[in-house]
N, C-alpha and C positions, 0 to 999 in steps of 0.2 A: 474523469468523473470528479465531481466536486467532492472536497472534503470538510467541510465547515467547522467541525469541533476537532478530529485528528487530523487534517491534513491542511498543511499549508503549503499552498503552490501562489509560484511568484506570479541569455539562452543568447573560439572560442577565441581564441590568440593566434596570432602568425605558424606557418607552418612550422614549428621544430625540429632539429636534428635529432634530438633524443629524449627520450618520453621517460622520465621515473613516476616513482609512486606517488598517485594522486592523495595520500594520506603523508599526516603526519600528525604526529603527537602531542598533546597538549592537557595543561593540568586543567580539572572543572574548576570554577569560580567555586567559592566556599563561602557561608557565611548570609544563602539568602535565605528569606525566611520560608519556611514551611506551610502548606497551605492547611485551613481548617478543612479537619477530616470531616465526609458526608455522611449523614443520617443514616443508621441501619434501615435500609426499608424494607419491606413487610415479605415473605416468602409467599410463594405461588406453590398450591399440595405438589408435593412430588410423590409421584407413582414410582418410581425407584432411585437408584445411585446417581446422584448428581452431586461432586464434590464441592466444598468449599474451601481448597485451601487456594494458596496463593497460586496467579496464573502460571504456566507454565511458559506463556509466549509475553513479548514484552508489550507494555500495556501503559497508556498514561489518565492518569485518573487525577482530577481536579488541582493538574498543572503538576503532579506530581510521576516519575517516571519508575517503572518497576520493572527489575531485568533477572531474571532465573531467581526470584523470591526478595529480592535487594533492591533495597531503592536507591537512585542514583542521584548524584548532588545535581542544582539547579533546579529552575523553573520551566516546565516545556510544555509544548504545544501539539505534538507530534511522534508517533512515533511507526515503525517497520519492520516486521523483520521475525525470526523465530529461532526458536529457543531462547538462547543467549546470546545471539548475532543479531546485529539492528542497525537500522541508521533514523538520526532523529533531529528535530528541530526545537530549540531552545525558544523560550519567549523573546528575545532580544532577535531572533532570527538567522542564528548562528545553527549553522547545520554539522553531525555529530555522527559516529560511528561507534559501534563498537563489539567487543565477542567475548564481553561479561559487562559486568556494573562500571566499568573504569571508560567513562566516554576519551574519545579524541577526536582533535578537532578536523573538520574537510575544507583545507584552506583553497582560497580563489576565491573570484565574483559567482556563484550560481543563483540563477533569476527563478529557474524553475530546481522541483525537485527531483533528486537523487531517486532512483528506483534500485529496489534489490530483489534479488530471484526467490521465490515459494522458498527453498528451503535454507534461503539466505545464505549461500556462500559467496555472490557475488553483487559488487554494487557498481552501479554506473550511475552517470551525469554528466552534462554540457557545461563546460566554464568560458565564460564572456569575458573577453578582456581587449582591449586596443585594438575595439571593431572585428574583431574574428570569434568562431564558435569550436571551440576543440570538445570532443565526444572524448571520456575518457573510463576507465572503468579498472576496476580491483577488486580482489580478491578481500574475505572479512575473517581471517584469520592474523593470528595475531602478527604484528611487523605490515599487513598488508599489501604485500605483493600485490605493484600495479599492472595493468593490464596493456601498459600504452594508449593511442591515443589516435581519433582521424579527427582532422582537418574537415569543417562542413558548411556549405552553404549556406545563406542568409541569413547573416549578422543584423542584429539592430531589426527583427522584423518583430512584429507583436500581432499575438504570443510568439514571445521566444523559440526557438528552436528546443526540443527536449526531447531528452530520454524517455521510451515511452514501455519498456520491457527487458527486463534481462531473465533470461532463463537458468534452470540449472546447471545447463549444457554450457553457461557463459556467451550465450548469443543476444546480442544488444539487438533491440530495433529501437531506431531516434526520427523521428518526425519534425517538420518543418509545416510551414502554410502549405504550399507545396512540392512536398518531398515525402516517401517514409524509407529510408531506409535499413537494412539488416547490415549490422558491424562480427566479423567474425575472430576477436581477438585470440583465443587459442586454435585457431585451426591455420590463419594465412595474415591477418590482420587485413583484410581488405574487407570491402562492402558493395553490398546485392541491393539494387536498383528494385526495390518492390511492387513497383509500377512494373515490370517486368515479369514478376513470378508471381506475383497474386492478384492483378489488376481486378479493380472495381472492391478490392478488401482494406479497411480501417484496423490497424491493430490499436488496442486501446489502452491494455495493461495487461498483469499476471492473475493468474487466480490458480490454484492448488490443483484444478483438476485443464488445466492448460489457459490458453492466450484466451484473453476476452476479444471478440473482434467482428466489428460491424460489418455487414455486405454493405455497400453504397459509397460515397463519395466523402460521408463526414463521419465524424466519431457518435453519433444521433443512435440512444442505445432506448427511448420512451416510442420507438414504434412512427415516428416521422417519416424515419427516412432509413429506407435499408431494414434488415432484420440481424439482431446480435445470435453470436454462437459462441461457441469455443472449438479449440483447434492446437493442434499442434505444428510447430516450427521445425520446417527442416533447415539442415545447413543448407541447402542451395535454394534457401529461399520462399521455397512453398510452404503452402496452409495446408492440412488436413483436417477440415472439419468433422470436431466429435461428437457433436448435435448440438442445437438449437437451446438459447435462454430466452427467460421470457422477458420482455420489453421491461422497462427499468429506470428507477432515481438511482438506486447503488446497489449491486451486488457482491457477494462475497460464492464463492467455491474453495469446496474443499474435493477430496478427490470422489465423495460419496453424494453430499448435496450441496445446497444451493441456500442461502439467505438473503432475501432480497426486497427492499419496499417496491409498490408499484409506481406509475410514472403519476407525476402530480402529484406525490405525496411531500416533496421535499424540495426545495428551491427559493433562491433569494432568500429572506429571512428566518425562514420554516426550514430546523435542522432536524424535529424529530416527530420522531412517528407512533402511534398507538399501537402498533402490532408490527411484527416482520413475518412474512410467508417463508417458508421453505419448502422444499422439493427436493427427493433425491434426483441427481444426474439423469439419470435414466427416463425419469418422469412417472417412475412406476409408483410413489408415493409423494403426499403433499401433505400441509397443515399449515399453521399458525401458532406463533411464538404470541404469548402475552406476557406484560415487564412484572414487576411488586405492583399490587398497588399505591396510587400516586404518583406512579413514575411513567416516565416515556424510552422509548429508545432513540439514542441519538440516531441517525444518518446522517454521514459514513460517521461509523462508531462501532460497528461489530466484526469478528471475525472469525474462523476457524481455526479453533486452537488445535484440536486433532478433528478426524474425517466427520466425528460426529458429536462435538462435543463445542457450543460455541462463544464464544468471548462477547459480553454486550456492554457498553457504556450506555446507562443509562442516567435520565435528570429529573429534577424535580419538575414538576408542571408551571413552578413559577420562574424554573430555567437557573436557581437558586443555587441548589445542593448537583454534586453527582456520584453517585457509586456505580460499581460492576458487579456484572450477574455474569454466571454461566447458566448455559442454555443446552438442553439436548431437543432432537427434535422431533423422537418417539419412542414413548409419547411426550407430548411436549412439553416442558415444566423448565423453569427458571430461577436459581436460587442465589443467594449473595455467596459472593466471593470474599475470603480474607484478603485482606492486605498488611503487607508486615509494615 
């Protein structure tokens, strides 16, 4: 799924004897300059509790990054992750981790992005380097204990080869043009042929309440081709579908609902949206999020901070300014966020 304003997507090396940790430590640059802070914009009634203090999940807001209440040095683009475990992408394009405000760096070539699991203990990624693609992945505690590494098909092919999901369970799934398959780093380190266990299934990414994942042939989640669900991952490989989402520019789940603009709302140069729909899981409830006045929401820019409680980046209409609202989504109302 496209990420236009939070996500930047760009896919390892020769077989190796020995796999250490794909992380290693490094000071943040110091010394850039701070972006101007966005306009308070206007609050939308609220019919009850909907907090303003600082987020709780990490959030980046007009190039600025904020991690368990603290803002972290540097300029970025991007960020992942929950609580205070994240991984992230700098404006210079230098990709970052971390399990408080103190980034470190994720050294190698990666073309595509790092994925890390719903409750962020675990991150994975494909490093390119002298024609080969190594699948490698770690643990986001502190020291980072790596997870080692497979060896994978088609080098040099575009798009790159990538990480397409890791679970909390630490089960990778990595896709190619033609390929997806499941890596099982703490159970045996080997990998399941997915074309084998879930044939005719697309896994597309994570969401709080399991895998995002297309029926059909492509990752086509706006009703083309296939119908999206979500599902859970077994170790040996299978999908248990745990119902049906609804066709889709971008969605967000959490373990209760659903945040999602519909298909045609957002592509090419149109990153935001007048309204986001929500629905709980179940489908037994729906509505409609509206931002402050004046403002837009971005997509992708929102997310589940807890089951019911949701994180939004929103912009000015002239695409100017940006602040963050949280959102609840019954009944529905939207209010600004602090930011320290």
């Amino acid at each position: 799924m496209a990420a236009p304003m939070l996500v930047a997507a760009a896919v390892a090396i020769t077989v190796l004897l020995t796999v250490v940790s794909l992380l290693t430590s490094a000071e943040p640059d110091r010394g850039e300059p701070s972006p101007a802070p966005a306009p308070a914009p206007s609050t939308t009634s609220d019919d009850g509790s909907v907090s303003r203090a600082a987020p709780e999940a990490p959030v980046v807001v007009s190039g600025a990054l904020y991690v368990g209440g603290a803002r972290v040095l540097g300029r970025w683009d991007y960020v992942r992750g929950s609580g205070t475990h994240w991984i992230g992408q700098r404006s210079d394009g230098s990709w970052w981790w971390g399990y408080d405000a103190r980034p470190q760096q994720l050294e190698g070539t990666t073309y595509q992005p790092p994925v890390i699991s719903p409750s962020a203990g675990y991150l994975a990624r494909v490093l390119s380097e002298d024609g080969g693609a190594l699948l490698v992945g770690a643990d986001t505690e502190e020291g980072g204990e790596g997870l080692g590494g497979v060896d994978l098909p088609g080098a040099g092919l575009d798009p790159a080869v990538r990480a397409v999901a890791v679970t909390d369970a630490g089960l990778v799934v990595v896709a190619g043009t033609s390929f997806q398959r499941l890596w099982r780093p703490l159970i045996d380190a080997e990998t399941i042929d997915l074309a084998q266990t879930a044939p005719g299934q697309v896994v597309i990414g994570n969401t709080g309440a399991g895998l995002l994942v297309n029926e059909g042939d492509y990752d086509a989640v706006d009703g083309t081709q296939g119908e999206p669900y979500l599902a859970r991952l077994a170790e040996d490989g299978t999908l248990t579908p745990l119902g049906a989402v609804p066709t889709h520019d971008v969605l967000e789940a959490s373990e209760q609902w659903l945040a999602y603009v519909p298909p045609g709302t957002v592509g090419g140069e149109a990153s935001a949206a007048r309204t986001l729909r929500v629905q709980q899981v179940d489908g037994s409830a729906s509505g409609v999020l509206t931002p402050p006045e004046g403002w837009l929401f971005v997509a992708p820019g929102f997310r589940w901070e807890s089951d019911d409680r949701l994180l939004a980046l929103v912009v000015t209409e002239d695409g100017g300014d940006e602040a963050l609202v949280r959102c609840r989504p019954d009944p529905a109302s939207c209010v600004r966020v602090s930011l320290p």
